[in-house]
VEXMARNU-962060 format. One record per residue: x, y, z of N, C-alpha, C, O in turn; residue in one letter. Coordinates in pm, whole numbers. Each point is the difference from the previous one (the first is absolute). Layout:
SITE  X  Y  Z  X  Y  Z  X  Y  Z  X  Y  Z  A
...
This chain:
SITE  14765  5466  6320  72  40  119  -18  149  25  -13  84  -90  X
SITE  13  -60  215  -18  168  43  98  26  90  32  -64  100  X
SITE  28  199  -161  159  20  83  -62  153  48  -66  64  -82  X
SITE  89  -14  206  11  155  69  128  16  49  102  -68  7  X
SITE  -134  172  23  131  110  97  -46  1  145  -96  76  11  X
SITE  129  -129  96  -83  16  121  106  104  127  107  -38  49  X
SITE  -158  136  -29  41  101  103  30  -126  166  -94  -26  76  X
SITE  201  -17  -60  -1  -10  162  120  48  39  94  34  -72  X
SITE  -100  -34  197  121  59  88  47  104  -51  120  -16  -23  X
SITE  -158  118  -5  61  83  -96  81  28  -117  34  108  -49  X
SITE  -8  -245  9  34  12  -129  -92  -115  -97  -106  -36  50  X
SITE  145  -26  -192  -112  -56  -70  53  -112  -64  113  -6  -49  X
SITE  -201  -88  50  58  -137  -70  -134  -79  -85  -118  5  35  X
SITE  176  -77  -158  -60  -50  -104  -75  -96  40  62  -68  82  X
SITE  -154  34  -99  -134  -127  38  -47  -73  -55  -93  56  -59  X
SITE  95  -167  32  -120  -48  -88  -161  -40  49  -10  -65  104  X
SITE  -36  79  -132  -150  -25  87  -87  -110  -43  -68  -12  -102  X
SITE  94  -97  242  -100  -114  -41  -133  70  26  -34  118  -6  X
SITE  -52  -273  46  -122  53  4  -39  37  156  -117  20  35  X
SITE  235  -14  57  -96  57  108  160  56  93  4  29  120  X
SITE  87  -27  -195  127  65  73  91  112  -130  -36  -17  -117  X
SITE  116  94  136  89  76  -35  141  -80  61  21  1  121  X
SITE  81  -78  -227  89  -67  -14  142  78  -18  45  35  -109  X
SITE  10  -16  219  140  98  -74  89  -79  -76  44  -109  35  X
SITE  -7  198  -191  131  -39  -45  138  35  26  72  87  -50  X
SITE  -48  -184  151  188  65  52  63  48  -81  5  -48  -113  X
SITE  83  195  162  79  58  -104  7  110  -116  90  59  -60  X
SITE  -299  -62  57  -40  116  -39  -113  66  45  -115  -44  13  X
SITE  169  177  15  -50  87  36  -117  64  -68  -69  81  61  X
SITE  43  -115  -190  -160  29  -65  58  -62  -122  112  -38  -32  X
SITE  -285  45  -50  -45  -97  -95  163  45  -156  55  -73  -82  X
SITE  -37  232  117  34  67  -96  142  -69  28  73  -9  -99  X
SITE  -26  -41  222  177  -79  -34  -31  -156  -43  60  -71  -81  X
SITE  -176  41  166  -7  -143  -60  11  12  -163  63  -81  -67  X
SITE  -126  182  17  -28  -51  -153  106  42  -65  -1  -24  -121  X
SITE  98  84  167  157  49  -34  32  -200  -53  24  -50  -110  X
SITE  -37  5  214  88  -149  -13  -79  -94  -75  -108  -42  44  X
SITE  176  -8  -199  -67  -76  -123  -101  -124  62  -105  -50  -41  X
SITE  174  30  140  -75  -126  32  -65  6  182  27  -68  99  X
SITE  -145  212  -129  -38  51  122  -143  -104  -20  -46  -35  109  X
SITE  -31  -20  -229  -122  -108  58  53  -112  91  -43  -33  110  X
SITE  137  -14  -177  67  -153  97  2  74  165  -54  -59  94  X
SITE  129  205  -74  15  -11  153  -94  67  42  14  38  117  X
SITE  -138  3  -185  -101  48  76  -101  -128  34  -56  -12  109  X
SITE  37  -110  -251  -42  -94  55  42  -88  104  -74  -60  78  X
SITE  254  57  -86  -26  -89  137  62  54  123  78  -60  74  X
SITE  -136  213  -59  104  78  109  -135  -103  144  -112  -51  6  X
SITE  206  74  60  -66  -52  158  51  79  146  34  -44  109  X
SITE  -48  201  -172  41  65  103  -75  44  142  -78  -87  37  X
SITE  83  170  26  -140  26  108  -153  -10  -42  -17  31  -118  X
SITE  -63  -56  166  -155  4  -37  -79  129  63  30  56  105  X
SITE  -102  -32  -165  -69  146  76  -134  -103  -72  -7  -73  -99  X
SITE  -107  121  231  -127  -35  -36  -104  87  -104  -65  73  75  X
SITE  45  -64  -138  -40  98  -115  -133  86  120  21  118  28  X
SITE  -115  -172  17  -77  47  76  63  102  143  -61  85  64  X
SITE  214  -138  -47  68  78  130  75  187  -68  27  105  58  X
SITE  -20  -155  -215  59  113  -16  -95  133  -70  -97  4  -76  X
SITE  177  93  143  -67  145  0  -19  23  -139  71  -47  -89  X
SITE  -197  141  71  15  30  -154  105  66  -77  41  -21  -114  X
SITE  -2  116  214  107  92  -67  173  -46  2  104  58  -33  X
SITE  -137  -184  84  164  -81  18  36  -35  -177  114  -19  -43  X
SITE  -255  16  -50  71  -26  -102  83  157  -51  -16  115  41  X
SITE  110  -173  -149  90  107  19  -24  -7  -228  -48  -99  -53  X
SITE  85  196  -11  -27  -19  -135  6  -117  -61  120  -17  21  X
SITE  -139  -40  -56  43  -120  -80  158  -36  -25  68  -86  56  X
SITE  -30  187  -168  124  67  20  74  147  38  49  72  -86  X
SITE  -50  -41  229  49  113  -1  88  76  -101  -70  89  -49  X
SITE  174  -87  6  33  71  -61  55  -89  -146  113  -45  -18  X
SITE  -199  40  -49  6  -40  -151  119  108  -51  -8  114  46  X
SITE  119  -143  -140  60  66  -107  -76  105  -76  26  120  10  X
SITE  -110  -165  -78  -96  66  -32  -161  -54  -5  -42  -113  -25  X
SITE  -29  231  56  -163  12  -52  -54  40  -97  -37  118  2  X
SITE  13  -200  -125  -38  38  -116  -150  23  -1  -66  -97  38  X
SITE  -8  216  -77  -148  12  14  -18  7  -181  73  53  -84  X
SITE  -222  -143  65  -104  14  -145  -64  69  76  -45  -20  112  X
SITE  41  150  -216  -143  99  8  -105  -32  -140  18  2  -122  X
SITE  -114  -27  193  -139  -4  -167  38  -121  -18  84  1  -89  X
SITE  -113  -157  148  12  -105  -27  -122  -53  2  11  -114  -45  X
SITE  -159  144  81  -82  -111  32  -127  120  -98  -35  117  20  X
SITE  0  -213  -120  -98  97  -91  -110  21  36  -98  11  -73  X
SITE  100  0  210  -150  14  13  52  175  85  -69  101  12  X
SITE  186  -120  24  63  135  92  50  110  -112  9  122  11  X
SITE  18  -197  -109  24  125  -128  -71  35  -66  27  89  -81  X
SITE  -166  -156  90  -119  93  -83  -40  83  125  -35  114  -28  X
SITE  33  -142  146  -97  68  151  128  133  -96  -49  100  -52  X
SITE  174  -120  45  56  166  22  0  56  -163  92  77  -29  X
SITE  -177  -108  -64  -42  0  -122  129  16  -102  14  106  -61  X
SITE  95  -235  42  113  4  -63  -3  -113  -94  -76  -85  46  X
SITE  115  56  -134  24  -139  -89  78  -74  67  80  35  88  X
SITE  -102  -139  -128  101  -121  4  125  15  -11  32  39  -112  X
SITE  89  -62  214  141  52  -80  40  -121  -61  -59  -108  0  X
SITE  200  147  -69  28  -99  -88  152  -47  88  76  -97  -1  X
SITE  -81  170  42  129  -41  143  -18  13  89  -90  83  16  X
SITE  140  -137  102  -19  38  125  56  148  77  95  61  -48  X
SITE  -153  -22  149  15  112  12  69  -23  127  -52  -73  85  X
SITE  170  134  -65  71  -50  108  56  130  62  45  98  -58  X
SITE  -62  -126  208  34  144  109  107  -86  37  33  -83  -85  X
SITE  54  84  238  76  -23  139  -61  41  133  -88  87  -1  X
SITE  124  -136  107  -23  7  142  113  -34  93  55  -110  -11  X
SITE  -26  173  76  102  -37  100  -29  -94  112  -106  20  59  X
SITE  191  -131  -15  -48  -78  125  -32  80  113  -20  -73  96  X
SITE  6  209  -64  12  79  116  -190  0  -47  -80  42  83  X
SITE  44  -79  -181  -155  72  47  -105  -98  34  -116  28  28  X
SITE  176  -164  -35  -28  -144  65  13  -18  118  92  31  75  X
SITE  -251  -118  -42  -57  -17  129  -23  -111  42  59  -67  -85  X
SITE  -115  -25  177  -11  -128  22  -142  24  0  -47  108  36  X
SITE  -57  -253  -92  -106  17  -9  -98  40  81  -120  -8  -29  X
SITE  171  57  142  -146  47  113  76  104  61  -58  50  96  X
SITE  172  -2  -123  70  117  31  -65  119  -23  -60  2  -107  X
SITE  53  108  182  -96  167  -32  100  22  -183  105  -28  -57  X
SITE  -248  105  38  75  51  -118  -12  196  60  -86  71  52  X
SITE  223  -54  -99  7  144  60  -6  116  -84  67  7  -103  X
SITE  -127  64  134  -55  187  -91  132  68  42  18  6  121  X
SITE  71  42  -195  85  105  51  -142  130  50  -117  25  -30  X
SITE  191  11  94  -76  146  64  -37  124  -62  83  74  51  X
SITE  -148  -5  -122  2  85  -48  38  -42  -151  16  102  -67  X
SITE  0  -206  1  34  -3  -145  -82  -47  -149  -6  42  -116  X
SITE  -55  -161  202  -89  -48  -99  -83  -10  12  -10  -73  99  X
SITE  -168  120  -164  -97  -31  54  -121  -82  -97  -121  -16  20  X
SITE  199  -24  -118  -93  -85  -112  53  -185  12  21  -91  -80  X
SITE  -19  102  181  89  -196  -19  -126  -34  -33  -113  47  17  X
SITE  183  -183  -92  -91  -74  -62  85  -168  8  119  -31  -3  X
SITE  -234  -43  14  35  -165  -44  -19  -84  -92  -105  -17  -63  X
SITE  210  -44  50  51  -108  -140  47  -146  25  118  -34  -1  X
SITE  -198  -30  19  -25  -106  43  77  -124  -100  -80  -57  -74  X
SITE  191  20  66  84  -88  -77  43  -101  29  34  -34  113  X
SITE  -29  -34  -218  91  -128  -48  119  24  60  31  118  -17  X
SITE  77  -200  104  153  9  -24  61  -98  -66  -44  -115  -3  X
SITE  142  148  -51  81  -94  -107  144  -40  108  50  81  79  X
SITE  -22  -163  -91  94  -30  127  142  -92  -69  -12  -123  -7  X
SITE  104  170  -29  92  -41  -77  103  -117  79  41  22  114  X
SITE  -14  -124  -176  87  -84  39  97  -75  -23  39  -105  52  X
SITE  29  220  -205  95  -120  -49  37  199  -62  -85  88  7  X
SITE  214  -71  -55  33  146  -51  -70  -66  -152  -4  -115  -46  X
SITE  -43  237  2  -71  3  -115  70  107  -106  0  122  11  X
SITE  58  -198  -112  37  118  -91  -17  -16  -150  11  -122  7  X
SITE  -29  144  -146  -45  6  -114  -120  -93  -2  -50  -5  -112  X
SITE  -17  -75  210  -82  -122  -29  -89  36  -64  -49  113  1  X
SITE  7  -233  -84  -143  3  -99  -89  -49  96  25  -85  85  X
SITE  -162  161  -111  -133  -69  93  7  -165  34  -37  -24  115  X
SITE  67  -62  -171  -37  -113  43  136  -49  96  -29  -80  89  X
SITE  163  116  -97  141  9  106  -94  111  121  -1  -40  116  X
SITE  -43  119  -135  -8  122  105  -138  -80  142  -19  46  112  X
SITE  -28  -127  -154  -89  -86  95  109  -61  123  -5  29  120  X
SITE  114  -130  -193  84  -49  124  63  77  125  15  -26  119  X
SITE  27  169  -234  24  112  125  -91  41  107  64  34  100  X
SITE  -181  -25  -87  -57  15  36  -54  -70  193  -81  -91  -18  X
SITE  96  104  106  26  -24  111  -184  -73  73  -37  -110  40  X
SITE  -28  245  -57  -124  -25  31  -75  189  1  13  107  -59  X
SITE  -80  -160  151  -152  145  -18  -13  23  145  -29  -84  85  X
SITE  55  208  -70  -124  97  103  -77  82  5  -41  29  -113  X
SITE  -5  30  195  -94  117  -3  84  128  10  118  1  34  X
SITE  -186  104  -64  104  119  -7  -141  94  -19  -85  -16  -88  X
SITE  86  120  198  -94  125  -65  132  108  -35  81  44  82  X
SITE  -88  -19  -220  40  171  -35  -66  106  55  -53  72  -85  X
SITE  35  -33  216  -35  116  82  101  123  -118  119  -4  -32  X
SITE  -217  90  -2  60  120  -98  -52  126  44  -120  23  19  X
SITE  218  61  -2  -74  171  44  15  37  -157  89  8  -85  X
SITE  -241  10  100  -38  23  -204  65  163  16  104  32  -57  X
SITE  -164  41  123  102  159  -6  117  30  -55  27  87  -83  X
SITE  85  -215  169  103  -7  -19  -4  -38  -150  19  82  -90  X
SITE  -43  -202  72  -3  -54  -116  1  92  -142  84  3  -90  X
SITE  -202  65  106  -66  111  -151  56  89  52  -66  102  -19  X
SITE  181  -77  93  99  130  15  59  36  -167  -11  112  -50  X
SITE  51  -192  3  100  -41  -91  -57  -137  -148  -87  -85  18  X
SITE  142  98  -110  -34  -62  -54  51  -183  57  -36  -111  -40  X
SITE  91  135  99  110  -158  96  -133  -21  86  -83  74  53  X
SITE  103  -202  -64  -104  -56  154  107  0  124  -43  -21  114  X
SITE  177  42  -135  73  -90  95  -31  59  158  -28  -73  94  X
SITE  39  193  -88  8  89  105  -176  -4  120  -21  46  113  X
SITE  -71  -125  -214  -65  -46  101  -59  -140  8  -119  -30  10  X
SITE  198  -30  -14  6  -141  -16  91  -52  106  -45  -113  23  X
SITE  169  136  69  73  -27  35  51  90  179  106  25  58  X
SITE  -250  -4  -32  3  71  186  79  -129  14  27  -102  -62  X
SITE  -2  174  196  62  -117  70  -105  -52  92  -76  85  46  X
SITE  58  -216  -9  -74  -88  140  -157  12  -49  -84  22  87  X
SITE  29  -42  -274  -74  37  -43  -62  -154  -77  -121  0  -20  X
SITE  186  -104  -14  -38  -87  -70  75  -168  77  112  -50  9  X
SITE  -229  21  26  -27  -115  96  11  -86  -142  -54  43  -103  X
SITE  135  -178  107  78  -84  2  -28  -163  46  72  -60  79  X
SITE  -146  26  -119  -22  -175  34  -140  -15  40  -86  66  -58  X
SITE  49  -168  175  111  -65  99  83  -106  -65  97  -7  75  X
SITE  -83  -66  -156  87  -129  -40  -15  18  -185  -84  52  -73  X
SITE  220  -126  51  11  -12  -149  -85  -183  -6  -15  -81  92  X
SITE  -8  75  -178  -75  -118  -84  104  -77  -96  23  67  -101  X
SITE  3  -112  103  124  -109  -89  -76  6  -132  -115  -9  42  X
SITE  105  19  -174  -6  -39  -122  -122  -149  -18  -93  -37  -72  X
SITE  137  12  140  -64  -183  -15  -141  -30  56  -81  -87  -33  X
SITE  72  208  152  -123  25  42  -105  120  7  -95  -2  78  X
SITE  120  110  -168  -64  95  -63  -38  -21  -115  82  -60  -70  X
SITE  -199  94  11  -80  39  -154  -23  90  -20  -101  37  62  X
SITE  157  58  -144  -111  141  -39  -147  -36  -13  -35  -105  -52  X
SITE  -52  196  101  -127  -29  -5  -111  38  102  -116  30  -29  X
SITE  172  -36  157  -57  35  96  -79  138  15  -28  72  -95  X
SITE  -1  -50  214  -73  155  26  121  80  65  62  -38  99  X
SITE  -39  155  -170  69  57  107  -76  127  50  -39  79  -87  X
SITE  16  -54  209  -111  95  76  63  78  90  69  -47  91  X
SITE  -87  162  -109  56  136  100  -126  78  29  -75  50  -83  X
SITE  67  -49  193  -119  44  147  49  109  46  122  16  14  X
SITE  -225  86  21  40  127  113  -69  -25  49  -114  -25  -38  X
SITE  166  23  166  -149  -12  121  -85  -139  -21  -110  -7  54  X
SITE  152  -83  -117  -107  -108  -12  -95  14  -96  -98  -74  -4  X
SITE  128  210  -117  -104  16  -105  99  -68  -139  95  70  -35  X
SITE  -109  -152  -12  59  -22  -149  4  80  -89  -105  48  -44  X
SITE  217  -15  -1  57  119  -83  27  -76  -93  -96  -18  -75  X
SITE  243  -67  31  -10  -84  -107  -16  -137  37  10  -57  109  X
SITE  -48  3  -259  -16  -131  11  -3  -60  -178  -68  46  -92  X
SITE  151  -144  90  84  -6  -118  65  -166  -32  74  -40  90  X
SITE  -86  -16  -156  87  -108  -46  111  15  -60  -8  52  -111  X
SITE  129  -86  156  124  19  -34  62  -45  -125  119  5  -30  X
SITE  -206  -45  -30  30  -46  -161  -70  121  -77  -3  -12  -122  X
SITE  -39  100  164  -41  123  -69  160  85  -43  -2  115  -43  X
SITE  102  -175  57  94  102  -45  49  -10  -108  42  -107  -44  X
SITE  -38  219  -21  100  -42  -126  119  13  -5  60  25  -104  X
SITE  -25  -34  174  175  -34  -4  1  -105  126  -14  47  113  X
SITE  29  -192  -131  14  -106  95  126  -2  58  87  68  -55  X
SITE  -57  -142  170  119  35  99  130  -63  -109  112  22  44  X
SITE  -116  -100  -186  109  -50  -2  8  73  -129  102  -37  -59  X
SITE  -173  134  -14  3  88  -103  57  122  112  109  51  -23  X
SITE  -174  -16  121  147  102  77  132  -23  0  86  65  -60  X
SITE  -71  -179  141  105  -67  14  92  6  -105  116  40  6  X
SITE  -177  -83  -99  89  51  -200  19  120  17  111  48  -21  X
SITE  -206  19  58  44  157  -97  98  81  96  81  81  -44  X
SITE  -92  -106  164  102  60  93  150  -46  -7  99  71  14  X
SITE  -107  -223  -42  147  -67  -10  35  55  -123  113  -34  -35  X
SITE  -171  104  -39  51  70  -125  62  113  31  85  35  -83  X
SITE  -100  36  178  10  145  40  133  -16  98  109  52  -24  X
SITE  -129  -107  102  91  -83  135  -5  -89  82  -102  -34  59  X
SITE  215  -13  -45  -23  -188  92  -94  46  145  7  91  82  X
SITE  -74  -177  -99  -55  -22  126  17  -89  114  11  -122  -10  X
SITE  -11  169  87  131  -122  106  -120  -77  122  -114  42  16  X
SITE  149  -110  27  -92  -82  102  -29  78  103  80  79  49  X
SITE  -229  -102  -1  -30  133  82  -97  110  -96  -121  19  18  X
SITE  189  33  -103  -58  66  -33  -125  12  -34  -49  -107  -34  X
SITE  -61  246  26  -143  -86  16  -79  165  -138  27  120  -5  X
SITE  -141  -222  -93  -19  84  -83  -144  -34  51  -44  -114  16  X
SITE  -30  246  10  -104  54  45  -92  12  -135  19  101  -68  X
SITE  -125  -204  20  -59  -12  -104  -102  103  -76  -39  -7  -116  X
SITE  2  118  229  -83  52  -14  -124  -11  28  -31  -118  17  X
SITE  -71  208  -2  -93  -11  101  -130  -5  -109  17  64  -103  X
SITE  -147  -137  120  -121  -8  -67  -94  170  82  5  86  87  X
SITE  -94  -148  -223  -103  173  32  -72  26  147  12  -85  89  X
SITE  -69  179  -72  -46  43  160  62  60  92  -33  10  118  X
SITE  132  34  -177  96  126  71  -77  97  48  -116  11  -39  X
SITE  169  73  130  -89  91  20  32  168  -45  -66  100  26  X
SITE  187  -115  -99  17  146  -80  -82  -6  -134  11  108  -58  X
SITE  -95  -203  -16  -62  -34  -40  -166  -9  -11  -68  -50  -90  X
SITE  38  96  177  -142  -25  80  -73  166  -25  79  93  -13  X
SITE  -175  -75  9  -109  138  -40  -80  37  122  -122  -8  -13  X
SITE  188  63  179  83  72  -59  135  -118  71  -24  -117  30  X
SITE  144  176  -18  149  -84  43  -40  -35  126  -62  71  79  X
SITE  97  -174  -66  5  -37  177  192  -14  55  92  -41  -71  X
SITE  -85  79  184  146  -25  9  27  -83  154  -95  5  78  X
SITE  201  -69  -37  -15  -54  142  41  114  73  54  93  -61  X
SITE  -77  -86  211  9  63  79  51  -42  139  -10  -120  23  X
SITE  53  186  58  38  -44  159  -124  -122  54  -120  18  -17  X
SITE  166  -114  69  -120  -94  76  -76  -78  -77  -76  -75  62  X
SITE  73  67  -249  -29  -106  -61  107  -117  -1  121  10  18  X
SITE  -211  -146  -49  78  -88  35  28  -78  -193  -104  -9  -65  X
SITE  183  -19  23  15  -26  -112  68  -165  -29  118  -33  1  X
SITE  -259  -64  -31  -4  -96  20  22  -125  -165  -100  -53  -51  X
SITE  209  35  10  46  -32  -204  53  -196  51  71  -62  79  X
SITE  -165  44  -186  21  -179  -22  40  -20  -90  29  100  -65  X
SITE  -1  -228  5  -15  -120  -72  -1  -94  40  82  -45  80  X
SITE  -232  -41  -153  64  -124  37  113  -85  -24  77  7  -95  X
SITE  -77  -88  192  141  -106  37  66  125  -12  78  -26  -91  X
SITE  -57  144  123  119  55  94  -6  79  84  93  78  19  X
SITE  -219  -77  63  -20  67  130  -56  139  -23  -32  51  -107  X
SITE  26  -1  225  -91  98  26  138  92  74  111  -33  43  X
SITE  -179  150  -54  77  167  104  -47  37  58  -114  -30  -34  X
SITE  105  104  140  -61  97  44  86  93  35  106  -23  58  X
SITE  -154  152  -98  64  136  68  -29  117  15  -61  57  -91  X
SITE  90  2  192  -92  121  97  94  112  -74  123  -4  -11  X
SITE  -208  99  -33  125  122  -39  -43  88  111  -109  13  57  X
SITE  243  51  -41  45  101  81  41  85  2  112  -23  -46  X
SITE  -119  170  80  102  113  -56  134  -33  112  -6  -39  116  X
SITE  97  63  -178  155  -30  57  36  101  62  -2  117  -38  X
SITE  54  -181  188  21  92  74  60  120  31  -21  53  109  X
């Protein structure tokens, strides 16, 4: 099953998406309240609310997956082919930042340059972990049921910001910087394994199988419910595979008028135009 957030009339409501319409679920307003309620598969499978034709709607009507998650948990140095590119060992834990819902975008939404601040952005092309049950002390094999489904997520990062400080946090977390979906994937119909591919301009930057990580979505899932509950909605950002471009001899960084284009299969494609903000 595939659930979005869809932008109409000015405000936003939860969807499930057959194969040739966008299905509203009465009552909620995005994917992130449906999954508040224990028993949000039963009413997403049999909601029968308005139909939108998937072909009638605008790209930018999708709206985040979940706008404003509780929290955004980010893995930094998860995919070993991205921690030798930045010449580090293997960790023996996961390496864990935060992000605020303010720096989440809908998948074809501009991604925006503050003015004058950052000039090394770079893209991180990720796994999302999409939580659906509160998660707290679970052992890896309990921490799977929590688990909701998968999207796409680029970590757009102003590396400047970032290597300000020994903290990544401060450039990890612009605001209107990290595009978000288009749709979560239910559990039942995702496999780790796929390609996940992030494009500038139509040139392939990464390209990666999602079982390259060493820390899998339900070994996160453990180690965070160790730290603090994780509540439905909430979404842990797996970390990004090698081909970054702060990485590269010499750095490449995005700029005004590139278009920044991050997959997986079975969970869709992005596109997004960056822009300096007005």
């Amino acid at each position: 099953m595939k659930l979005a957030t869809l932008r109409t009339n000015g405000a936003t409501v939860a969807v499930r998406l057959d194969e040739s319409a966008a299905v509203e679920i009465d009552g909620y307003t995005d994917v992130g309240a449906l999954l508040a309620n224990s028993d949000w598969r039963t009413i997403a499978e049999s909601a029968s609310g308005a139909s939108h034709a998937l072909d009638s709607i605008n790209a930018k009507d999708w709206a985040p997956v979940v706008p404003r998650p509780s929290k955004v948990v980010c893995v930094g140095l998860n995919y070993a082919n991205h921690i030798r590119e930045m010449g580090r060992e293997l960790p023996e834990f996961p390496t864990l930042f935060a992000k605020y819902p303010e720096a989440l975008i809908g998948a074809n939404d501009d991604i925006a340059l503050p003015p004058n601040a950052a000039s090394h952005v770079d893209w991180e092309g990720e796994l999302a972990i999409i939580l659906g049950a509160p998660a707290r002390r679970l052992a890896a094999d309990a921490a799977a049921s929590a688990i909701a489904g998968y999207a796409v997520l680029n970590d757009v990062t102003m590396r400047d910001y970032q290597y300000r400080s020994p903290e990544w946090f401060q450039g990890k977390t612009f605001e209107n910087t990290t595009p978000f979906g288009p749709y979560l994937v239910t559990t039942d119909e995702f496999t780790l394994g796929g390609e996940l591919r992030t494009e500038v301009d139509g040139e392939v930057v990464q390209s990666t199988p999602t079982d390259d990580l060493v820390f899998d979505p339900t070994a996160l899932v453990s180690y965070i419910s160790d730290i603090f509950t994780l509540q439905p909605g909430d979404v842990i950002a797996s970390g990004t595979p090698g081909g970054v471009g702060h990485a590269r001899k010499p750095a490449r960084y995005l700029a005004a008028g590139n278009v920044l284009s991050t997959s997986i299969e079975g969970l869709g494609v992005q596109h997004n135009t960056v822009v300096t903000e007005g």
